[in-house]
TORTILO-404173 format. One record per residue (C-alpha): residue in one letter; x, y, z; residue number from 1. Coordinates in steps of 0.25 Angstrom, whole numbers. Example, Ala and Ser with C-alpha at 12.3 -4.5 7.8 and 13.67 -1.06 7.14 Angstrom:
2
resn / east / north / up / resi
A / 49 / -18 / 31 / 1 .
S / 55 / -4 / 29 / 2 .
end
This chain:
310
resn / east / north / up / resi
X / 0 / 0 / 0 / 1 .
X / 5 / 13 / -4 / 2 .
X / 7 / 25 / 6 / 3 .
X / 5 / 38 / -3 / 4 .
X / 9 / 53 / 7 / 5 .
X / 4 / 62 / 0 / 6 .
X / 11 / 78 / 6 / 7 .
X / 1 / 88 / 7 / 8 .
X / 7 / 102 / 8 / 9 .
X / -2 / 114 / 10 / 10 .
X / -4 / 126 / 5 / 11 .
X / 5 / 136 / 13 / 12 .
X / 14 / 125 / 19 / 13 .
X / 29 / 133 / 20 / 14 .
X / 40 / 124 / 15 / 15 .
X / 47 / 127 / 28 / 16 .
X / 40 / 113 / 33 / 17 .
X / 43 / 104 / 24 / 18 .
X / 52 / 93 / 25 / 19 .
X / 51 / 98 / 42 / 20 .
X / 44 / 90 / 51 / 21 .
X / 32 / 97 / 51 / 22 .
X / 31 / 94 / 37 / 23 .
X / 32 / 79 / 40 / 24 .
X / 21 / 78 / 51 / 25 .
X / 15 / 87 / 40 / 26 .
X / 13 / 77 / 31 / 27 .
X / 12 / 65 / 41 / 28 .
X / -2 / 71 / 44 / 29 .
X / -6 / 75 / 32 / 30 .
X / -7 / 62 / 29 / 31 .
X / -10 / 54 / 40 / 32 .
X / -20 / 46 / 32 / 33 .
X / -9 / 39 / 24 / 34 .
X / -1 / 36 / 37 / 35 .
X / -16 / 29 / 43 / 36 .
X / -16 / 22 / 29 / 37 .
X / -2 / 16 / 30 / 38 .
X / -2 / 13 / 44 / 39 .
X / -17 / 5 / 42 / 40 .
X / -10 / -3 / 31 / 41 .
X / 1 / -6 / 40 / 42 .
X / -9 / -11 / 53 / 43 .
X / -16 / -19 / 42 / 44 .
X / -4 / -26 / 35 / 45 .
X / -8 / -21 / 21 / 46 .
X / 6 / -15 / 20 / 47 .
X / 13 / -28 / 23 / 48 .
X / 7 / -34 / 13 / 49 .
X / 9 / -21 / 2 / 50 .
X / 24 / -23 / 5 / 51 .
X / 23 / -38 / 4 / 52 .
X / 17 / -36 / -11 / 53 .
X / 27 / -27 / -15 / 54 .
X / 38 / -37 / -13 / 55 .
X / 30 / -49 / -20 / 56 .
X / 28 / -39 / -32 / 57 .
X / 44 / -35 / -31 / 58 .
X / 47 / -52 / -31 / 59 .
X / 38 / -53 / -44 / 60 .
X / 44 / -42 / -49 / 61 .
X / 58 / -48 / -48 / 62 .
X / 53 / -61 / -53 / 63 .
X / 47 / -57 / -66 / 64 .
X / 60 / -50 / -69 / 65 .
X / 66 / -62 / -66 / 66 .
X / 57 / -67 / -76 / 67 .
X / 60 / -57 / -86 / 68 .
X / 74 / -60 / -84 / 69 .
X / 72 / -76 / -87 / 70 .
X / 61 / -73 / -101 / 71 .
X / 72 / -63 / -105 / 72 .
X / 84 / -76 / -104 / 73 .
X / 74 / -85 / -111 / 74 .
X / 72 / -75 / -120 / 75 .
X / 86 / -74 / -123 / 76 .
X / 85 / -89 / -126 / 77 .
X / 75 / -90 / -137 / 78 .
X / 74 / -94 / -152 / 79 .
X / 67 / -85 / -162 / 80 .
X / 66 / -88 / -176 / 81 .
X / 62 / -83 / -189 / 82 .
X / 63 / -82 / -204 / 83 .
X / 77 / -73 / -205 / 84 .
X / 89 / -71 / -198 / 85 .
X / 89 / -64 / -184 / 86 .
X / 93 / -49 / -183 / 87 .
X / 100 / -42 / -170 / 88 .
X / 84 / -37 / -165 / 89 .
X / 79 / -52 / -164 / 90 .
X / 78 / -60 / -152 / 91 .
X / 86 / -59 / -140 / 92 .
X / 103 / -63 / -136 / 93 .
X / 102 / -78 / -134 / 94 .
X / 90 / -80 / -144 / 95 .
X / 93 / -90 / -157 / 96 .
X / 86 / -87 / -170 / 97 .
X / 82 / -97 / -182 / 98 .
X / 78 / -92 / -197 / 99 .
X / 68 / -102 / -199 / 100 .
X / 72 / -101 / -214 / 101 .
X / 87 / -102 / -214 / 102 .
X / 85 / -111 / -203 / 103 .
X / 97 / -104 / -195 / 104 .
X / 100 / -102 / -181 / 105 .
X / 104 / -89 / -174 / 106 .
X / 109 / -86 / -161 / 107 .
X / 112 / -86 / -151 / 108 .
X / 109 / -70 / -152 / 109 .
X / 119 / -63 / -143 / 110 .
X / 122 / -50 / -140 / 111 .
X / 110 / -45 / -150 / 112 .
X / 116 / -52 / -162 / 113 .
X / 114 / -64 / -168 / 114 .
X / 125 / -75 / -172 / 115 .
X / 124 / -83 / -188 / 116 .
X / 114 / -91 / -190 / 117 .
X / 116 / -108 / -191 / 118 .
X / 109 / -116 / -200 / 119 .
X / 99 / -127 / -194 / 120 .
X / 96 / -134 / -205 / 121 .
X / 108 / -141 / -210 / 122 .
X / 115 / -146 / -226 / 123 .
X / 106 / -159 / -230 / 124 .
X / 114 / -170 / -226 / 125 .
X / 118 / -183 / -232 / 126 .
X / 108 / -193 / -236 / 127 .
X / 108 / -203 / -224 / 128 .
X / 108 / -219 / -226 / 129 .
X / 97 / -226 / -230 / 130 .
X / 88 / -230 / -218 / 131 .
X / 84 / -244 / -214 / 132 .
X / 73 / -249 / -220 / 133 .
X / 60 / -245 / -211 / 134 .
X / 49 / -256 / -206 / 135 .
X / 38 / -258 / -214 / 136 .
X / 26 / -248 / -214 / 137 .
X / 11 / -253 / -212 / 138 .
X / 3 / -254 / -226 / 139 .
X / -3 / -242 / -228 / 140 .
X / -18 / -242 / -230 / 141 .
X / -23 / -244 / -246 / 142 .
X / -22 / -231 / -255 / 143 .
X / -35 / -226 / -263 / 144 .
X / -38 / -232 / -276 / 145 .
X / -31 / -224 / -286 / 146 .
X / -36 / -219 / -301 / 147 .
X / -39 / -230 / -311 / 148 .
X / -27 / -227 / -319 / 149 .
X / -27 / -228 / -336 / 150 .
X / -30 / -239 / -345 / 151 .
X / -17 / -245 / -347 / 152 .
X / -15 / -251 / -362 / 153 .
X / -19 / -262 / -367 / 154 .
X / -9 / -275 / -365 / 155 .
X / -4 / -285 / -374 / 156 .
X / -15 / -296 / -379 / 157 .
X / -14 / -308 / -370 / 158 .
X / -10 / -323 / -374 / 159 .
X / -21 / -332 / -378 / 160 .
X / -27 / -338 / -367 / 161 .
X / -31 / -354 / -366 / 162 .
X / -42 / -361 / -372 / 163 .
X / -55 / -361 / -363 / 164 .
X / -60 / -373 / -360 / 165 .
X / -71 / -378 / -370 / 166 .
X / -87 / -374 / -366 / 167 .
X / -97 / -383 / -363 / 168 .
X / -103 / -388 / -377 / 169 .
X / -116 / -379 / -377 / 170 .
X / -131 / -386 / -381 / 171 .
X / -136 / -385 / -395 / 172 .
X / -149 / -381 / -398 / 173 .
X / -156 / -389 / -408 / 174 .
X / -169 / -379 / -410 / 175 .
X / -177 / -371 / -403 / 176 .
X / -193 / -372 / -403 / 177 .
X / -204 / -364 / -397 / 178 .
X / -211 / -371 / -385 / 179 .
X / -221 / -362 / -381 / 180 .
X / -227 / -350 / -386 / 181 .
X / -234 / -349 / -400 / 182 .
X / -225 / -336 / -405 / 183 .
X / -240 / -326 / -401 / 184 .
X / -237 / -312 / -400 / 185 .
X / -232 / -307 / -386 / 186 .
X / -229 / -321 / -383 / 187 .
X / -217 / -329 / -377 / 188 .
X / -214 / -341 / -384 / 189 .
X / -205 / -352 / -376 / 190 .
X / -194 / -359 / -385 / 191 .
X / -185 / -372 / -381 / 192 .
X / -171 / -374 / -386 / 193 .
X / -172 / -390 / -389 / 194 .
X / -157 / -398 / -391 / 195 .
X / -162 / -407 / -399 / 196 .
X / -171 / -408 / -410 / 197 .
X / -182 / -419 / -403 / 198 .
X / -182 / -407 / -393 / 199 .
X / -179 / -416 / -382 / 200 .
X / -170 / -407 / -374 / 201 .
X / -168 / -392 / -374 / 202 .
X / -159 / -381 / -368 / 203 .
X / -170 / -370 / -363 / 204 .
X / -181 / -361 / -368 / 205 .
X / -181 / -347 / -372 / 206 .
X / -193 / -336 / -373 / 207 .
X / -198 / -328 / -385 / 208 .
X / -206 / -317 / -382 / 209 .
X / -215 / -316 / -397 / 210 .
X / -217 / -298 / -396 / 211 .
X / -231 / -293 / -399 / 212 .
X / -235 / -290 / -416 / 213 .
X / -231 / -275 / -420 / 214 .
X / -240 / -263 / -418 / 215 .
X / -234 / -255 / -426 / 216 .
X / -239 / -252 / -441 / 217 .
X / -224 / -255 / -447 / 218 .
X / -225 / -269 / -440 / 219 .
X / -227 / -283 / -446 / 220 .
X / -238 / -291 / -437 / 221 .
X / -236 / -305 / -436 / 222 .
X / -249 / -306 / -441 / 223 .
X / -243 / -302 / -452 / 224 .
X / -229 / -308 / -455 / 225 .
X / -234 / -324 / -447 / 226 .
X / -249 / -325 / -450 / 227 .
X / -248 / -339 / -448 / 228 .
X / -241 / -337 / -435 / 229 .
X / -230 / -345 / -438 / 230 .
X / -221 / -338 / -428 / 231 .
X / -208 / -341 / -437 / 232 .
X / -198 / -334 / -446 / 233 .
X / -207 / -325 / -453 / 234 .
X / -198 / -325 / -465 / 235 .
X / -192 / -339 / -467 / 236 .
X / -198 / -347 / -477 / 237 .
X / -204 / -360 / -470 / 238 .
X / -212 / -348 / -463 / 239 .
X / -218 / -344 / -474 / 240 .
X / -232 / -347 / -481 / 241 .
X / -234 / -347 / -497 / 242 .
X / -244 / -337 / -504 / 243 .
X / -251 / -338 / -516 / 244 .
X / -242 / -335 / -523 / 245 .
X / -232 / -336 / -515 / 246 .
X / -225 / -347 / -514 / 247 .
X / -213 / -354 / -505 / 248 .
X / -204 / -366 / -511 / 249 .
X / -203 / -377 / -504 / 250 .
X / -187 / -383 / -505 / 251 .
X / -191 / -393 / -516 / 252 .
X / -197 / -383 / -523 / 253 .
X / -184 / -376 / -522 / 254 .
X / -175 / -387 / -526 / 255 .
X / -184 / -391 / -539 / 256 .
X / -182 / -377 / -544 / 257 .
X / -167 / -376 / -542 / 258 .
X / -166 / -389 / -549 / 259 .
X / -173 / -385 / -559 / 260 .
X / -165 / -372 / -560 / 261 .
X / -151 / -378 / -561 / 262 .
X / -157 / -388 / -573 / 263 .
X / -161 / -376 / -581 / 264 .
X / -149 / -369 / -580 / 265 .
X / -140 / -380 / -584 / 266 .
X / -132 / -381 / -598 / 267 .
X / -141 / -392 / -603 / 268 .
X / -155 / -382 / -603 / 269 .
X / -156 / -371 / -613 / 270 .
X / -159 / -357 / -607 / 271 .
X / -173 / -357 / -608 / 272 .
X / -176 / -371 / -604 / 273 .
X / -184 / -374 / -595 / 274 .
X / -183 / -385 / -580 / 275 .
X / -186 / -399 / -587 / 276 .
X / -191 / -412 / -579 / 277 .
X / -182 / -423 / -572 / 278 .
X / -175 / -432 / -583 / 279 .
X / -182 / -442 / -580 / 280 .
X / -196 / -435 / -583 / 281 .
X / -190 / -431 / -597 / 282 .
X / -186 / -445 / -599 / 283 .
X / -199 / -451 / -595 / 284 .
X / -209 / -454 / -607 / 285 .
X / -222 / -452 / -601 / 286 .
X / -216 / -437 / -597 / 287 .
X / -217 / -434 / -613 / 288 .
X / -230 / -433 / -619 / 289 .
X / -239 / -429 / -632 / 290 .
X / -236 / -428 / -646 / 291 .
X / -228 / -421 / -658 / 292 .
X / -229 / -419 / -671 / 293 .
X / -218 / -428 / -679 / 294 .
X / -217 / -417 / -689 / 295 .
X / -211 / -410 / -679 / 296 .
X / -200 / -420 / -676 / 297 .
X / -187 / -418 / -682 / 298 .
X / -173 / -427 / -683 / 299 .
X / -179 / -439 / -682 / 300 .
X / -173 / -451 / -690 / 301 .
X / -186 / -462 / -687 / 302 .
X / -199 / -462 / -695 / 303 .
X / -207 / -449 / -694 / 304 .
X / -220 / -458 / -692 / 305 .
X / -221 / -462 / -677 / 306 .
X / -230 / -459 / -668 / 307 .
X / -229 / -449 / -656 / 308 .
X / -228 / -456 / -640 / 309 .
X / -242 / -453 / -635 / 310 .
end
């Protein structure tokens, strides 16, 4: 606790008393309140304990220059880097610097100067021998499927391979009837595939489906090309049915013709010569008929007066 005396000199006062003892007794009970104040603080033990304060704070105060004292030694002991050489103003003596793109090494800085750099990072050195081989690693897990690459070109034909070996002999179909059905318009007719011609053994059935007569104006009804519903090839021949005026040859018909044709073109027929019968109808007597006139007869060498064969 402060003690604040404060002199109050008045108006009039001669200098002859001051610094007498009038002058002190003066003062003394002019301020009288400060002396009750100090000696309250004293009975009360406020004062011991001001004066106790004052000397912890005078401790801490030696202490944290003592502090100061320490950071400031440290200090001296850092490393600072950056990306050029140091200059006289940086750091502190006893601080090291590295260019962190020289890679070089200054200091310690002594005396506010700083000593050459040194290179950290050495020359590349020599190629060392060859390790020992290391223990093998654990299969890694299978890569993703790559890219299908190109078509690669066509190789070289291949040798001949071997015979097979020879099929089973396959069944022959004699002829094929219809066994059910009667070839009607939208109709299905059923036909058997006999192996034989008695059509005692078969290899199956197949299905025909008969479609529906035309409705168009451009068709041809089977009314009108099968009127005999003959449910056959339309065209062939043996289909057919003669008209009245046309007619069909029958193959014997065909072959007396040709006979006859070959006869008539021969060397021994004159041009316009017509087919004669069989030899043996020319040779026959009772084929020749009737009568003529003897006078009509010429190169003969026997009497003129005979009488015709009747």
């Amino acid at each position: 606790m402060g003690i604040g005396c404060e002199i109050n000199n008045e108006a009039g006062l001669v200098d002859k008393y001051i610094n007498t003892a009038y002058d002190t007794v003066k003062n003394v009970s002019e301020n009288m309140g400060a002396v009750t104040s100090v000696k309250a603080s004293i009975d009360s033990g406020d004062l011991a304990a001001s004066v106790a304060s004052i000397a912890t704070t005078t401790a801490n105060v030696a202490l944290t220059n003592a502090d100061v004292v320490t950071t400031n030694a440290n200090a001296a002991k850092s490393v600072i880097n950056g990306i050029i050489d140091p200059v006289a103003g940086d750091g502190l003596d006893g601080n090291f610097w590295i260019n962190t793109v020289s890679w070089q090494i200054f200091g310690p800085k002594a005396a506010g100067a700083w000593p050459a750099g040194v290179d950290l990072i050495g020359a590349v050195g020599a190629t060392g021998s060859q390790g020992i081989q290391g223990i093998q690693g654990i299969t890694g897990n299978t890569g993703a499927t790559g890219a299908t690459g190109s078509t690669g070109a066509t190789g070289a034909t291949g040798s001949q391979g071997i015979q097979g070996i020879q099929g089973i002999q396959g069944i022959d179909v004699d002829h094929v009837t219809r066994t059910t059905g009667n070839g009607a318009a939208g109709t299905t007719d059923i036909y058997t595939m006999w192996v034989d011609v008695g059509e005692t053994a078969n290899v199956g059935t197949f299905s025909v489906y008969n479609g529906l007569d035309g409705a168009g104006s451009g068709d041809m009804s089977k009314a009108i090309y099968d009127p005999n519903t003959i449910n056959a090839d339309a065209f062939a021949m043996d289909s057919m049915v003669e008209g009245a005026a046309t007619k069909i040859l029958t193959n014997t018909e065909r072959s007396e013709i040709a006979v006859n044709t070959a006869h008539a073109a021969s060397a021994h027929a004159p041009a316009n010569a017509t087919a004669n019968s069989s030899d043996a109808t020319l040779l026959n007597r009772a084929n020749h008929t009737g009568t003529q006139d003897v006078a009509t007869l010429t190169k003969y060498k026997f009497n003129r007066h005979f009488f015709a064969n009747s």
